[in-house]
C-alpha positions as CSV (number, residue, x, y, z in Angstrom):
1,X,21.7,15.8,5.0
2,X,22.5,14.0,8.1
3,X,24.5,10.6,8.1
4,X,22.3,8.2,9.3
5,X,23.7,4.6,11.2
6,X,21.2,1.9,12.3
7,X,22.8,-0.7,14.7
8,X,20.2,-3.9,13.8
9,X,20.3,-7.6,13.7
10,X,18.4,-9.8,11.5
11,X,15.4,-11.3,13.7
12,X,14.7,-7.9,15.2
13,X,10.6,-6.3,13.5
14,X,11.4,-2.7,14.9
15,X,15.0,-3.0,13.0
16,X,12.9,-3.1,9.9
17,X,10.0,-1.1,10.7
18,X,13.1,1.4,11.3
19,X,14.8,1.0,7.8
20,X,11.4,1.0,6.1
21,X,10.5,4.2,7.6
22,X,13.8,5.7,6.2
23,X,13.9,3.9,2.6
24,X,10.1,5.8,2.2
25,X,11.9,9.1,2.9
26,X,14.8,7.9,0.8
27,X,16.9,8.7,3.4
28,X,20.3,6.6,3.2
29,X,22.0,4.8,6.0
30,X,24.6,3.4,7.3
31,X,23.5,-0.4,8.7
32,X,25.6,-2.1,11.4
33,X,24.4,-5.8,12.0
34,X,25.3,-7.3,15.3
35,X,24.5,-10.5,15.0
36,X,27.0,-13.1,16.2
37,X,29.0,-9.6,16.7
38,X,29.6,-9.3,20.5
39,X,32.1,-6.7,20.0
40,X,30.4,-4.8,17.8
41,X,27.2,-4.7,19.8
42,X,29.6,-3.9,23.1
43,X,30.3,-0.9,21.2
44,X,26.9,0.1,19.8
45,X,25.8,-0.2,23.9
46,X,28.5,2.1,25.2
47,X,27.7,4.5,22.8
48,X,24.1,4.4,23.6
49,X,23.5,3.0,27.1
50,X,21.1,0.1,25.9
51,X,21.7,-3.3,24.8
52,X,18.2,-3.1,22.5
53,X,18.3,-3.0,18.6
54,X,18.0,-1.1,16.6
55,X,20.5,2.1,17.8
56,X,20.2,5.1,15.2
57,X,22.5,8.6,15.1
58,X,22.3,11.3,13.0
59,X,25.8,12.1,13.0
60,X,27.4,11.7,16.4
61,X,23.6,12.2,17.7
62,X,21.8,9.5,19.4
63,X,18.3,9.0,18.6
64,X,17.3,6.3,19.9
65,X,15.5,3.2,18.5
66,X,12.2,2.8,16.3
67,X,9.7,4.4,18.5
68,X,11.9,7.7,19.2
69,X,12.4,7.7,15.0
70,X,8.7,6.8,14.8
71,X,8.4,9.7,17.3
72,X,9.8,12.7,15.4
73,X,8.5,11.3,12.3
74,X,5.0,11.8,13.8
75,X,5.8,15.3,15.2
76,X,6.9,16.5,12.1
77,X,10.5,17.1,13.0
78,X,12.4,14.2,11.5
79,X,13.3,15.3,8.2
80,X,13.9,19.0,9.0
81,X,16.3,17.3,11.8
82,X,17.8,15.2,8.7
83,X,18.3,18.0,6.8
84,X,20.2,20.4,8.5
């Protein structure tokens, strides 16, 4: 199984449309808030190139945010993705 991080703030729908999406699959993850975290969410937007929440890896993979985890959901790829 994959380790999963979410980069998310508190006030953000797609953060938790995100995380409810993985708690149905009972995937676990690693959440990062960045609220009232400049530094932290200067790190999260190097790493991904967008200032937008939520930012989810795999691993050291980038994803993307809701609608690309939405995305492979849909396709039928996420959790054969997860679990390899």
């Amino acid at each position: 199984m994959k380790n999963v991080t979410i980069y998310t703030t508190m006030t953000c729908p797609y953060c938790y449309r995100a995380k409810s999406l993985l708690k149905k699959l009972s995937v676990p993850y690693k959440e990062i808030g960045v609220d009232f975290k400049p530094s932290l969410r200067a790190d999260m937007a190097e790493k991904a190139g967008k200032t937008s929440v939520p930012q989810i890896w795999f691993d050291d993979k980038h994803i993307g945010g809701c609608d690309d985890l939405y995305a492979l959901y849909e396709e039928g790829n996420l959790e054969k993705i997860l679990s390899h």
